[in-house]
N, C-alpha and C positions, 0 to 999 in steps of 0.2 A: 514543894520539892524544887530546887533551884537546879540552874541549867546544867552544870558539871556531876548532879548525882542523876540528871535524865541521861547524859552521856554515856555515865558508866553501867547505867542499868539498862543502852541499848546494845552495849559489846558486851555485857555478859551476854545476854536473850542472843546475839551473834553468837557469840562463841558455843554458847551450848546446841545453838543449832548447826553450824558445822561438825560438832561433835557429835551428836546425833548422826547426821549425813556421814561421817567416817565410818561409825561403828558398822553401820549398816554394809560396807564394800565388805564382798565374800570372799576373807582370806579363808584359806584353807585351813581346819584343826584335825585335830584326834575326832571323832567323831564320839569319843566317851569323855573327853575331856575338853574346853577350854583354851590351849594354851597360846594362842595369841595376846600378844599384849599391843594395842596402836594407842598414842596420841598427838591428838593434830598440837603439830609446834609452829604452825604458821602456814601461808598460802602455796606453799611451794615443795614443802618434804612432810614425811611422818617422822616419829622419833619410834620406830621397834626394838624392842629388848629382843637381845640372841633367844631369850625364850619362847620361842618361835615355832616351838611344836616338838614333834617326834622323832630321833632319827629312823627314817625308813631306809629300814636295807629287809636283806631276804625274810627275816623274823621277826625286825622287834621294832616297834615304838616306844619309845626313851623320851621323858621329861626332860629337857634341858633346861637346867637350873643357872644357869649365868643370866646375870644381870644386867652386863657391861652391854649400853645400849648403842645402837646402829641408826643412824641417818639415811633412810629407803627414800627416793624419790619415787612419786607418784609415776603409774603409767606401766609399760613393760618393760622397763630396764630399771632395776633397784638403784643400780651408781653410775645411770648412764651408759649409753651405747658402747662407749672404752672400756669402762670398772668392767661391765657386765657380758659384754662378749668380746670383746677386743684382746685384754689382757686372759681371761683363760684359753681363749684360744689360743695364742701365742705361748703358754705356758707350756699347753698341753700337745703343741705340736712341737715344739722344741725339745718335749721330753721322750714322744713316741718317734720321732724323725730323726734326733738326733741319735738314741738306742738303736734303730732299726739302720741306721747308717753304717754305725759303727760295728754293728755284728756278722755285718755281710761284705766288709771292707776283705780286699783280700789277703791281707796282714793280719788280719783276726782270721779269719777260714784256715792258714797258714799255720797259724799257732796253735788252733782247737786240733788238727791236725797231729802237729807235734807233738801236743798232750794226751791225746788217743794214743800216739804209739808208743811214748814212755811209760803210758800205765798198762797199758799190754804189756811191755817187755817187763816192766819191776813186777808184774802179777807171777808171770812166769818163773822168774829167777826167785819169788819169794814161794812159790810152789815146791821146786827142787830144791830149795835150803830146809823145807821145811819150818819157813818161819810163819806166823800165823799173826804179825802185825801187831801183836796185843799191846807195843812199844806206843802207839797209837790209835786207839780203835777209829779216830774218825778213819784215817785210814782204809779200813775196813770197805767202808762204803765208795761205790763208783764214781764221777763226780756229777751223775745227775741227782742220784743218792744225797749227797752233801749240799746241791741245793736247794732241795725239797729243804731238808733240815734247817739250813738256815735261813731261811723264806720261815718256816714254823715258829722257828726262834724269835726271830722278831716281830712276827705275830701275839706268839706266847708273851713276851716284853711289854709289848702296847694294852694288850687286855691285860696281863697282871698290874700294869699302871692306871688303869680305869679303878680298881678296887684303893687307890690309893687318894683321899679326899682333896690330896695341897694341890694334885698334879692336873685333878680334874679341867680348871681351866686353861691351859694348855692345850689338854687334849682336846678340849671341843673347840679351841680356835683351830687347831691347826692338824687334827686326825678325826673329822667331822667335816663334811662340806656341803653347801646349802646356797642358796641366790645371794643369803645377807653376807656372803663371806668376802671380804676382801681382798684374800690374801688365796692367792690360786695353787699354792705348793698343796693347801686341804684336798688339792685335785687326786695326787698323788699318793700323800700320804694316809690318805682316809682307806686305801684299799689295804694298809697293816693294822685296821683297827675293829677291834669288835667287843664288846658290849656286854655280852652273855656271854655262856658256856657253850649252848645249842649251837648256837652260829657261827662261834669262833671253830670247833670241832665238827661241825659239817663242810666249813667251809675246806677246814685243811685238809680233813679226809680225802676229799674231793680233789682237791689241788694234790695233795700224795700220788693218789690212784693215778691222776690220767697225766701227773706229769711222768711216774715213772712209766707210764704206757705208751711214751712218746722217745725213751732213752734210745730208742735202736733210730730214730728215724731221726732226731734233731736234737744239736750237742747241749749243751749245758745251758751256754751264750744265748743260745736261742730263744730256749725257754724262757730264759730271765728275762728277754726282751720282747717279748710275748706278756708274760705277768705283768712288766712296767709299762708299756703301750696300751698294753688291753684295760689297762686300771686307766690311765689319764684319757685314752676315747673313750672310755665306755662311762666315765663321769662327765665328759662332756658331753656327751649324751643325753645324759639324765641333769644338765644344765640348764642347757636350751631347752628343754618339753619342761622343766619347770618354768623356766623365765615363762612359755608360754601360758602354761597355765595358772602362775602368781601362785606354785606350792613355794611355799617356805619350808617345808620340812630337810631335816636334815638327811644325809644319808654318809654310812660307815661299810666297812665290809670291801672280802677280796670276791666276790662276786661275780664283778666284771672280769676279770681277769682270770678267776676261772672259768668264764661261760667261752673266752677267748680259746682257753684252751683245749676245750670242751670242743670248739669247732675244729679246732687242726687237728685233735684226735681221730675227730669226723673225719677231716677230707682226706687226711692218708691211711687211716687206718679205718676204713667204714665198717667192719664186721666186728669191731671190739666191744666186746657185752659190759652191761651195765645193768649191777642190781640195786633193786631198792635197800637200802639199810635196814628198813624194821621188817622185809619181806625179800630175806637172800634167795630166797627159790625163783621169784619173779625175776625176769631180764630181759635185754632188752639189746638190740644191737646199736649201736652208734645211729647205722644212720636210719634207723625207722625213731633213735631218742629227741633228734635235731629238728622233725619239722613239727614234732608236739611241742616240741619247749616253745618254739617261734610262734605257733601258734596259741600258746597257750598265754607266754608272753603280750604277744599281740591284742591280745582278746583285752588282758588286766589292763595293758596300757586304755585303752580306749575306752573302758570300763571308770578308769580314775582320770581322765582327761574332761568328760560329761559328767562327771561329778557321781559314778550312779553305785559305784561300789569300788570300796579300798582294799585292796589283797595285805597293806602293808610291806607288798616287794615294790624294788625298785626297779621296775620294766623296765623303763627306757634306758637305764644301765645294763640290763639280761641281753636286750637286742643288742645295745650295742657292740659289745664283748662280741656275743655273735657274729656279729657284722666283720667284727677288726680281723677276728683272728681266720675269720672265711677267706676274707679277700689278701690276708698275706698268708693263710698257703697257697694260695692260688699264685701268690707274686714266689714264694720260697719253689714252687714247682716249674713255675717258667723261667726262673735264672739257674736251675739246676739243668732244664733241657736246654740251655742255652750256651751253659758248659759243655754239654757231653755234646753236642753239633759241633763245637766249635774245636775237640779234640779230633776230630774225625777227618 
């Protein structure tokens, strides 16, 4: 054997021994399936296929079948301290700061305003004509009404675009978000996207119910800016406890965003009941439903953090939502007594 075939037959017996050494780091999978893919590309990064497991949202684990591979560095940041927290957080407070700015500016309060009392006055005048609207049924509907609906609709869009093969990758770049993602808008738009039937229909149910249970106390504006805040913290969220814990899993679903809303239900309206779906006799008030979820939440979080059992929801999205929408009603309650002193 001459010196250039003992060479090369001491970096394979290397290579395959760092390869070895890789397989063995405990990425997170399905616990029925497999689906991590690692190979070591040299001393400094892995090369991951977005195949990278499940998406975890409230019900489902999903195969992600894209191939198109991702550059992980080794350690607790997949793209670096910047990629990895730097730039989502910047995204996602620009997206919930900037919403929550502009819907409490008093040029918007001014207009929601204005809009309230022109649909009161055309309700009236369309009562004494006898007209019945049918010229436009959207119409019909109030305009917290009309945004439940179109919040559905574009819900209903995204899952009918998962049934469609070409569009698939798209959607798992960029209405799917996960540590391996790049691109931080998946922050945002992963709370219009769901996967199944169960989830996408529990979810809106949910988002219907307590957003039109919220029409008398906060205008249209509000809520929208509630759904879109409560989706990007409540993904950040569930960002950072994965960076923590190295899950790769993906996660989809308006979730956050309804657990956001879930809590402002809560904090102004504590006595508003809630029944189980498959069990309408059983119910539940508001606020005896808020410290079982947190707790219940809580428990799964810590439960899949230790590795000791997967619920397949995405806790740290559930608190967060929680989190968001607690602490801005608490903020929407103290610039409201901050008006009404200041009238005085």
């Amino acid at each position: 054997m001459n010196f250039s075939s003992k060479i090369s037959m001491k970096n394979s017996i290397e290579k395959a021994s760092l390869s070895q050494s890789i397989r063995s780091i405990p990425f997170k999978t399905s616990s029925s399936t497999s689906l991590v893919k690692e190979q070591w590309i040299g001393k400094e990064s892995y090369l991951l296929s977005r195949n990278v497991g499940y998406q975890r949202d409230d019900h489902n684990q999903e195969e992600n079948e894209d191939e198109e591979a991702v550059e992980i560095q080794p350690g607790l940041f997949p793209h670096g301290v910047f990629g990895s927290v730097v730039v989502p957080l910047l995204f996602c407070a620009a997206v919930a700061g900037g919403t929550i700015s502009y819907v409490n500016t008093d040029a918007a309060r001014e207009r929601r305003r204005k809009r309230i009392a022109d649909e009161a006055r055309a309700k009236v005048l369309n009562e004494a004509r006898g007209k019945d609207q049918l010229q436009n049924p959207f119409n019909q509907f109030n305009s917290v009404q009309q945004l439940t609906l179109g919040i559905t609709a574009a819900n209903l869009a995204v899952f009918l675009a998962w049934r469609v093969p070409a569009l698939q990758p798209v959607l798992r770049r960029y209405f799917v978000h996960s540590i391996t993602q790049t691109n931080p808008v998946s922050h945002l738009l992963s709370a219009f996207s769901h996967k199944t039937g169960l989830h996408f229909a529990f979810n809106m149910l949910a988002f219907y119910s307590i957003a039109l249970g919220l029409q008398e106390n906060l205008s249209r504006e509000q809520i929208l800016a509630i759904y879109l805040a409560g989706a990007t913290t409540s993904s950040f969220a569930s960002h950072m406890v994965k960076l923590a814990t190295r899950d790769f899993a993906g996660s989809l679903g308006a979730s956050g965003s309804v657990y956001a809303l879930l809590a402002t239900v809560t904090y102004f309206k504590p006595s508003t009941a809630f029944s189980l779906i498959f069990f309408p006799v059983i119910s539940f008030s508001a606020s005896s439903l808020l410290p079982f979820l947190v707790a219940f939440e809580s428990l799964g979080l810590g439960l899949g953090a230790f590795r000791v059992f997967h619920t397949g929801m995405d806790h740290a999205a559930h608190l967060g939502g929680l989190m968001f929408g607690w602490v801005y009603s608490d903020y929407l309650m103290s610039q409201y007594k901050k008006r009404q002193n200041n009238k005085k």
